[in-house]
GUSESE-761065 format. One line per field, with one value per residue: residue number from 1; x, y, z of N, C-alpha, C, O in turn. Coordinates in nm, 2 decimals, m for minus. Example, Ala and Ser with C-alpha at 12.3 -4.5 7.8 and 13.67 -1.06 7.14 Angstrom:
BEGIN
num: 1  2
n_c1: 1.32  1.28
n_c2: m0.57  m0.22
n_c3: 0.78  0.71
ca_c1: 1.23  1.37
ca_c2: m0.45  m0.11
ca_c3: 0.78  0.71
c_c1: 1.32  1.29
c_c2: m0.33  0.00
c_c3: 0.78  0.79
o_c1: 1.42  1.34
o_c2: m0.33  0.11
o_c3: 0.85  0.80
***
This chain:
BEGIN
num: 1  2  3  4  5  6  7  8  9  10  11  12  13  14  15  16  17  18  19  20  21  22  23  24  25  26  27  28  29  30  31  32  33  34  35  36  37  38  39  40  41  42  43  44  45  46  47  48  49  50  51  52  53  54  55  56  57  58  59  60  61  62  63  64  65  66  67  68  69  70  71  72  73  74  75  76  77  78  79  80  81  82  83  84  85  86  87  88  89  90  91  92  93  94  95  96  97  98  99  100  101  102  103  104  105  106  107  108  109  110  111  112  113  114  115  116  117  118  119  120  121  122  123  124  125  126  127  128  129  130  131  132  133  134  135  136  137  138  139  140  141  142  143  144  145  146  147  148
n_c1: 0.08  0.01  0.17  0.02  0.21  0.29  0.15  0.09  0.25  0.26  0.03  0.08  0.26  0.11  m0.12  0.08  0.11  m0.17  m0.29  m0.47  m0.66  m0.63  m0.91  m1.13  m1.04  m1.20  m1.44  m1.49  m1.52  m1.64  m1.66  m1.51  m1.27  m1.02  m1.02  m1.07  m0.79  m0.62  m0.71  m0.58  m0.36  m0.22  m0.39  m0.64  m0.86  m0.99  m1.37  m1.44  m1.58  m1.53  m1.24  m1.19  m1.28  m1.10  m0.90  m0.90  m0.93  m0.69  m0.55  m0.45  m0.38  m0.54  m0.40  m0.35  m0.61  m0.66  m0.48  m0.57  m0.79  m0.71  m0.63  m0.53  m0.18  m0.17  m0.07  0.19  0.51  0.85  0.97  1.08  1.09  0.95  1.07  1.03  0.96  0.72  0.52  0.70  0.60  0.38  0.42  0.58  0.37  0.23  0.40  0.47  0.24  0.08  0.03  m0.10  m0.31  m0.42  m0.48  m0.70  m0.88  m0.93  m1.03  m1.22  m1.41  m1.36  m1.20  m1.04  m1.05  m0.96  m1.12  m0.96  m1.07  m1.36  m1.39  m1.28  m1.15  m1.03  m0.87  m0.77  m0.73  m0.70  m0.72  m0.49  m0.41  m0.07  m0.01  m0.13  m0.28  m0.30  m0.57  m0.61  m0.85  m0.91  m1.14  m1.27  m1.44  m1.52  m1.41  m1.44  m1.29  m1.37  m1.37  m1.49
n_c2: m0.12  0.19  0.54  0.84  1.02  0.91  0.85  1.10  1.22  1.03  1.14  1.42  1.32  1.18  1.35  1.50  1.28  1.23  1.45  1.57  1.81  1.99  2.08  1.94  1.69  1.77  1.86  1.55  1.41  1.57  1.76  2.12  2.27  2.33  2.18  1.96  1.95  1.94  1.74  1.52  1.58  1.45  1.58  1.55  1.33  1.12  1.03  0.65  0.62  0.88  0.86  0.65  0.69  0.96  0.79  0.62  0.85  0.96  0.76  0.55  0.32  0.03  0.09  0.37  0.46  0.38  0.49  0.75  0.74  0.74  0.84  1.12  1.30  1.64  1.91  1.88  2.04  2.00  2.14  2.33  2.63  2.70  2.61  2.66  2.86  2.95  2.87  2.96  3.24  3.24  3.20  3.42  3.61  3.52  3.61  3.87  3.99  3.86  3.92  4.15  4.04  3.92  4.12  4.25  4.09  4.03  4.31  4.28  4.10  3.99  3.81  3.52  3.29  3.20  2.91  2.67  2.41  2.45  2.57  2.73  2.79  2.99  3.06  3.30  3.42  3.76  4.04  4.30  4.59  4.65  4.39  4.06  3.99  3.75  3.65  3.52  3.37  3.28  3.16  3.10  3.00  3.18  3.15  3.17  3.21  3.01  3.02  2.85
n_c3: 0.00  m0.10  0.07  0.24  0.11  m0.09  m0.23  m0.32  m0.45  m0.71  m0.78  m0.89  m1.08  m1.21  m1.28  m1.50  m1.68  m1.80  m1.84  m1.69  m1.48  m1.20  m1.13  m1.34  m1.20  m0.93  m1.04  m1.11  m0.81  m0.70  m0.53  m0.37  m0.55  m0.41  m0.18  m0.31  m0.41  m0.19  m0.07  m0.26  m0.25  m0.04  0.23  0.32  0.41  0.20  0.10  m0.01  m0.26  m0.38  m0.35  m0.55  m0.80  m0.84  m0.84  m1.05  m1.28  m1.29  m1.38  m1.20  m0.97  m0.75  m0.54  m0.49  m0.44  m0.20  m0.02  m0.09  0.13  0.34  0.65  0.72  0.86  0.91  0.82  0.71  0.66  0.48  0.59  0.90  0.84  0.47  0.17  m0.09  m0.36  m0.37  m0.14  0.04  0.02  0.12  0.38  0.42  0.43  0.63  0.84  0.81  0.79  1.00  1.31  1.21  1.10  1.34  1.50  1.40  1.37  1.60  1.69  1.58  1.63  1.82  2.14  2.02  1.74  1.38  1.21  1.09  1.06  1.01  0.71  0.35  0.10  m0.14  m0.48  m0.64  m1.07  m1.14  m1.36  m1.46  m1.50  m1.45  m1.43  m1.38  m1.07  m0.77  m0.64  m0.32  m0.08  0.27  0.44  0.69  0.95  1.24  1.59  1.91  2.19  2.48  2.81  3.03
ca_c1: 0.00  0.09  0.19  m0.04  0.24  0.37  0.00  0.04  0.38  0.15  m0.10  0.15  0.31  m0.04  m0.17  0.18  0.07  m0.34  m0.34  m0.63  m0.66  m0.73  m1.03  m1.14  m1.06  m1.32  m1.61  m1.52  m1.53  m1.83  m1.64  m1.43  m1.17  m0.93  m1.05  m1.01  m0.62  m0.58  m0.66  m0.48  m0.13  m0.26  m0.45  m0.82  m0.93  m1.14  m1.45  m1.40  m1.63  m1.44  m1.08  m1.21  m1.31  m0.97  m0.77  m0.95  m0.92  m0.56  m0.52  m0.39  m0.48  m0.64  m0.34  m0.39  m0.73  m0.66  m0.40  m0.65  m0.88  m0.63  m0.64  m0.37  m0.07  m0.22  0.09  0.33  0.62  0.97  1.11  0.98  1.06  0.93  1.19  0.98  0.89  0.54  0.48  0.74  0.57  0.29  0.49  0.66  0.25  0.19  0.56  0.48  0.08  0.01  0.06  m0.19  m0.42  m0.48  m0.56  m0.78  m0.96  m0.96  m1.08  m1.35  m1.49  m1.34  m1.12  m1.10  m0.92  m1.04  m1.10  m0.90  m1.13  m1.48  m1.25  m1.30  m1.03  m1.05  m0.76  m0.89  m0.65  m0.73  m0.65  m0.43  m0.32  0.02  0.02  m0.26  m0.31  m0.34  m0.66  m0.63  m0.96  m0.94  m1.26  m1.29  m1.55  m1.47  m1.43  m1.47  m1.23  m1.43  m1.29  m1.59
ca_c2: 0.00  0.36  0.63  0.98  1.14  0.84  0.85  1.26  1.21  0.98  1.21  1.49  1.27  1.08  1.47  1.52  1.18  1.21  1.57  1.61  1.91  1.98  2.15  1.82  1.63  1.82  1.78  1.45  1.36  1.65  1.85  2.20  2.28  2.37  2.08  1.81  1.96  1.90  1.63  1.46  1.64  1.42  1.70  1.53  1.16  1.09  0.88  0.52  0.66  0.97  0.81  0.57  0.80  1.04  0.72  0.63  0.95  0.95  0.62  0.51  0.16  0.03  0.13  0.50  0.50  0.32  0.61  0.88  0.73  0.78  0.99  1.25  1.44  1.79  2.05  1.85  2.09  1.92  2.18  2.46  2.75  2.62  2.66  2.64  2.98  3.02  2.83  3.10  3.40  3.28  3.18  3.49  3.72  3.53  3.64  4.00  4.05  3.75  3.99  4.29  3.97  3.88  4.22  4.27  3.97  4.06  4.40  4.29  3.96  3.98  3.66  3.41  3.26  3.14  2.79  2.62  2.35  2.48  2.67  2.73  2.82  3.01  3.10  3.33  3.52  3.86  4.07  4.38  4.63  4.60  4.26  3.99  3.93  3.67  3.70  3.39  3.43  3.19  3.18  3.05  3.05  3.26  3.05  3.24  3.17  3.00  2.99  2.83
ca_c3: 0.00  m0.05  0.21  0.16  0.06  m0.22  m0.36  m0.37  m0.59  m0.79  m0.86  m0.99  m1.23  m1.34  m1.41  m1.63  m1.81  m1.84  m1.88  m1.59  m1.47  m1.07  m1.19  m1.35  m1.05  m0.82  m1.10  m1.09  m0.76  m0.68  m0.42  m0.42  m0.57  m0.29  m0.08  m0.35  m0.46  m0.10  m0.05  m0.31  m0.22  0.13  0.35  0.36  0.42  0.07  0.08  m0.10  m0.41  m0.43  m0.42  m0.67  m0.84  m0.87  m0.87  m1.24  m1.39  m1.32  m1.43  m1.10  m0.90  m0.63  m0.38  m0.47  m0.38  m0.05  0.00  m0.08  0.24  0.49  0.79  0.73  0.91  0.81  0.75  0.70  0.55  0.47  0.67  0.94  0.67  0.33  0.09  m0.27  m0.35  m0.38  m0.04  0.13  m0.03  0.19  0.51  0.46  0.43  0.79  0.95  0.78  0.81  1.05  1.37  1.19  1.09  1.47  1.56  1.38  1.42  1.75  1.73  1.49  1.67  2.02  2.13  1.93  1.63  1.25  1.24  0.98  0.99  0.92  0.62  0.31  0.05  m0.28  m0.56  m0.86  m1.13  m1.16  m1.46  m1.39  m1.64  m1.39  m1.44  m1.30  m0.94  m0.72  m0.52  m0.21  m0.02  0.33  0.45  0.79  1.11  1.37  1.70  2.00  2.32  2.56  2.97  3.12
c_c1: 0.09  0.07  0.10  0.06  0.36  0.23  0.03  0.15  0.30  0.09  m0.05  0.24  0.19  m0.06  m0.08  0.09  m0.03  m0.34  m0.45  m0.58  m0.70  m0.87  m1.14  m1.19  m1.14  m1.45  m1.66  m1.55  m1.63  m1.74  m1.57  m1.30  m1.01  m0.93  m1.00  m0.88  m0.59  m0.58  m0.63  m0.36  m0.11  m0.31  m0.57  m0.82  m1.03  m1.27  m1.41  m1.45  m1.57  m1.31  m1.11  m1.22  m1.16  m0.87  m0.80  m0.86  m0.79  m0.48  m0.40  m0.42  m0.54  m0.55  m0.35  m0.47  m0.74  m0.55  m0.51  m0.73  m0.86  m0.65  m0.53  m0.30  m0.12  m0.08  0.15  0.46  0.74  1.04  1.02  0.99  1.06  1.04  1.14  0.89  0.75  0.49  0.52  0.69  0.45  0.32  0.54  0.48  0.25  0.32  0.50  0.34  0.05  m0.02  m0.10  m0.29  m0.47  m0.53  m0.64  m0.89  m1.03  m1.06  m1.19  m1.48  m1.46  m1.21  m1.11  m1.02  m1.04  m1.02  m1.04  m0.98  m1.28  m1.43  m1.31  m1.20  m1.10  m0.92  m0.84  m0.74  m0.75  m0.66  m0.60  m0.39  m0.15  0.07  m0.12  m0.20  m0.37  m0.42  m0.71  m0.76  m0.93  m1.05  m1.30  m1.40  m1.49  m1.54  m1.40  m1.37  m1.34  m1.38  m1.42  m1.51
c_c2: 0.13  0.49  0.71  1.03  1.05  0.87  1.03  1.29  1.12  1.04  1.31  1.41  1.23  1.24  1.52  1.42  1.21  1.37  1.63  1.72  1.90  1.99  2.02  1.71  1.62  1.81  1.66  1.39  1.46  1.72  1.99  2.16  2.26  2.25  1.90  1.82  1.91  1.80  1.51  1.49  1.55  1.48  1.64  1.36  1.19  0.97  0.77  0.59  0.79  0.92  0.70  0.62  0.90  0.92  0.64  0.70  0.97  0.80  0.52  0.40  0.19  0.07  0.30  0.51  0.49  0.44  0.73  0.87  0.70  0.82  1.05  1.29  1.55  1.88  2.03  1.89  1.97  1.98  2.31  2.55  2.65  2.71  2.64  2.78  3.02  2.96  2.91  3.20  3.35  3.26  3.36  3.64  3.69  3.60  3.85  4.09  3.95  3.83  4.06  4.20  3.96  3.98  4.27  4.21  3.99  4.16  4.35  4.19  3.91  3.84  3.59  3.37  3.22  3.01  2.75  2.47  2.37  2.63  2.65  2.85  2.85  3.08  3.16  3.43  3.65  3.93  4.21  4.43  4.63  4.45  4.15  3.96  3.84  3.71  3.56  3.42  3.28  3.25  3.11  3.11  3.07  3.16  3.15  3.15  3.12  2.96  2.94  2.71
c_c3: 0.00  0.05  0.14  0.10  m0.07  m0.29  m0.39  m0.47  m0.68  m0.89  m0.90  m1.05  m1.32  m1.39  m1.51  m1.72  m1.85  m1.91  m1.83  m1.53  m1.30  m1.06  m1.25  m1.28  m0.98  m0.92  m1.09  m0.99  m0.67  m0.50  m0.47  m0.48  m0.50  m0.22  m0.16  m0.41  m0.30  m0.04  m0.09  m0.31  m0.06  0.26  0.41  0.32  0.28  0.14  m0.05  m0.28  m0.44  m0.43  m0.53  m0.78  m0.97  m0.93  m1.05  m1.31  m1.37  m1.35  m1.32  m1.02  m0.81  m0.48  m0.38  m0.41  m0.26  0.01  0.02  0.07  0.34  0.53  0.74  0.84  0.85  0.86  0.78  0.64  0.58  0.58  0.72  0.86  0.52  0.22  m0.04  m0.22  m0.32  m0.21  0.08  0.14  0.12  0.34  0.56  0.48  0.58  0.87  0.91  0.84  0.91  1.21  1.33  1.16  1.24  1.54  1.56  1.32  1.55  1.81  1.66  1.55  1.82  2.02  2.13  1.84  1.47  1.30  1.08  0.96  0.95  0.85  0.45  0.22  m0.08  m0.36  m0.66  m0.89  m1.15  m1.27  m1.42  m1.49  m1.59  m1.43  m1.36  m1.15  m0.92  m0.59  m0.42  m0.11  0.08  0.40  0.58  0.94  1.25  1.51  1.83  2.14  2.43  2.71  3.10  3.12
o_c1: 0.19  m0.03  0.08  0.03  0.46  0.22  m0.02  0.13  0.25  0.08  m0.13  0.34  0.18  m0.04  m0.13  0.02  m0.02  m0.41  m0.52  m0.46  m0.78  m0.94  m1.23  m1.29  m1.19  m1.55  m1.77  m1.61  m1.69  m1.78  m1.57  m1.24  m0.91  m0.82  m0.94  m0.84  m0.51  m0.49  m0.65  m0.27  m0.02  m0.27  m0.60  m0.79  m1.13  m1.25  m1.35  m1.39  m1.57  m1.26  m1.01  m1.13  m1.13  m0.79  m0.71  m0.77  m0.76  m0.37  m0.31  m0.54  m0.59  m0.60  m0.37  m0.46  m0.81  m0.58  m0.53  m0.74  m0.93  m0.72  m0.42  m0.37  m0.10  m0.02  0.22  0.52  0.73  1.13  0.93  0.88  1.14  1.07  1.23  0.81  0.69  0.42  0.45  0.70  0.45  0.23  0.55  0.50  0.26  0.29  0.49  0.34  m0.07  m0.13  m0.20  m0.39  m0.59  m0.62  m0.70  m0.98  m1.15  m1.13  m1.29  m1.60  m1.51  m1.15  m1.16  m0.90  m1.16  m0.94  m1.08  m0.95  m1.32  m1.43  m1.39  m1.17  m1.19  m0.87  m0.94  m0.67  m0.87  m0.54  m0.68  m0.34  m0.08  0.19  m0.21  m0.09  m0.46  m0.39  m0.82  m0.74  m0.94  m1.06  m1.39  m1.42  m1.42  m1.65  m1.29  m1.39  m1.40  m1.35  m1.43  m1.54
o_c2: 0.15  0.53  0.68  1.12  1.09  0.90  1.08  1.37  1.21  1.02  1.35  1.49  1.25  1.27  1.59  1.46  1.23  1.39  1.72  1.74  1.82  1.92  2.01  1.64  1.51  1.76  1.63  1.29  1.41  1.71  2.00  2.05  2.20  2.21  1.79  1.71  1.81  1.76  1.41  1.43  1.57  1.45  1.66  1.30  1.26  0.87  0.80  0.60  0.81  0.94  0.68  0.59  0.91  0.93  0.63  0.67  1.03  0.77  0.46  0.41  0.30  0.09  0.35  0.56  0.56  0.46  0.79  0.97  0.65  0.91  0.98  1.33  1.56  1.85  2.10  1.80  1.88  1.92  2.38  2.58  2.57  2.83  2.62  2.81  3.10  3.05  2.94  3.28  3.43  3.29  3.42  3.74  3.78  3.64  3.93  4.20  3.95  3.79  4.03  4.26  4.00  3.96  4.33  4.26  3.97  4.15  4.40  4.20  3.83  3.79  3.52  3.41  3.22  2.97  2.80  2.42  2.31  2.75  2.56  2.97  2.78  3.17  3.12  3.49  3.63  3.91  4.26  4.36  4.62  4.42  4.21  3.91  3.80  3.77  3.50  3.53  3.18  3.37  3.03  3.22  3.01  3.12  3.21  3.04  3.22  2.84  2.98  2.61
o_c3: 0.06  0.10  0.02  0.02  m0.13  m0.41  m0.49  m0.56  m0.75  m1.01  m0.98  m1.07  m1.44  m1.51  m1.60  m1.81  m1.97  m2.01  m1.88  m1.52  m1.26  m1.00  m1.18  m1.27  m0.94  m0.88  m1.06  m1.02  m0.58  m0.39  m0.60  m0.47  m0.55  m0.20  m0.12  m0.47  m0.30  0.03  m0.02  m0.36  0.02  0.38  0.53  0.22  0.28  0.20  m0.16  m0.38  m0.56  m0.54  m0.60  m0.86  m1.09  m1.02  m1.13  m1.38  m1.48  m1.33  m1.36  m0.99  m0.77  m0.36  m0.27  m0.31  m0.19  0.13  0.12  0.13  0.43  0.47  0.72  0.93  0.73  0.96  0.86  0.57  0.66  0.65  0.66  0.81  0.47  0.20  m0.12  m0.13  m0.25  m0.15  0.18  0.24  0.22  0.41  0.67  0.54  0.66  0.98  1.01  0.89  0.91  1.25  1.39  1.18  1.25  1.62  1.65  1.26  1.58  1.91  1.70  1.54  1.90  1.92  2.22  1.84  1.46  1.39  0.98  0.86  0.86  0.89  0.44  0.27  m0.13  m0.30  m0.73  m0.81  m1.18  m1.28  m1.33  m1.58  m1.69  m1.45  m1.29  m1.13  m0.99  m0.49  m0.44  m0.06  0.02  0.42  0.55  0.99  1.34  1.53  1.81  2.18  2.48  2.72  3.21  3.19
***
């Protein structure tokens, strides 16, 4: 059987070979977008008819699918600073904004935190006469400190 994170090398080679798209992916297995990249990179336990599913359309066996419907390690980096650009830029927004995010969280909803699991993740390109932006929307339920 494969580890979550041999099936998630898997599934970026199978989409080099098939030509599937993430986009693709999530119609096919009837969830988000964000939620089903994640949890083929190993973030999210699949159901059996969803990793069946994914493990098809990347023309991948029956040990993929049994990989997809693991429990996970959730944020598992290689290394506490991530060292592949695009994942720094956003390591490097929480070290820069992550401070001026909590405050104003704080002032806005009292204390408390986002929940990263009732979350909800969105990526869109934007066109820019500058150049196009990346507009990241996390989307999470404010959880309230409770000391009872």
């Amino acid at each position: 059987m494969l580890s979550k994170q041999e099936a998630a090398e898997a599934v970026r080679q199978a989409k080099v070979k098939t030509g599937v798209t993430w986009a693709q992916l999530a119609q096919a297995v009837g969830k988000p977008l964000a939620w089903t990249t994640a949890a083929l990179l190993g973030q999210h336990p699949m159901g059996k008819d969803e990793a069946a599913t994914a493990a098809a359309l990347l023309e991948l066996g029956d040990d993929a699918a049994l990989a997809f419907q693991l429990q996970p390690t959730r944020g598992a980096l290689d290394a506490a600073v991530p060292v592949d650009p695009t994942i720094y830029r956003l390591y490097e927004v929480v070290q820069v904004y992550g401070p001026t995010i909590k405050e104003l969280i704080h002032e806005e909803f009292g204390d408390g935190i986002m929940s990263a699991i009732n979350f909800r993740l969105d990526i869109q390109r934007v066109p820019d006469p500058a150049g196009d932006r990346v507009v990241i929307t996390l989307d999470g339920k404010y959880l309230p400190y409770q000391w009872e």
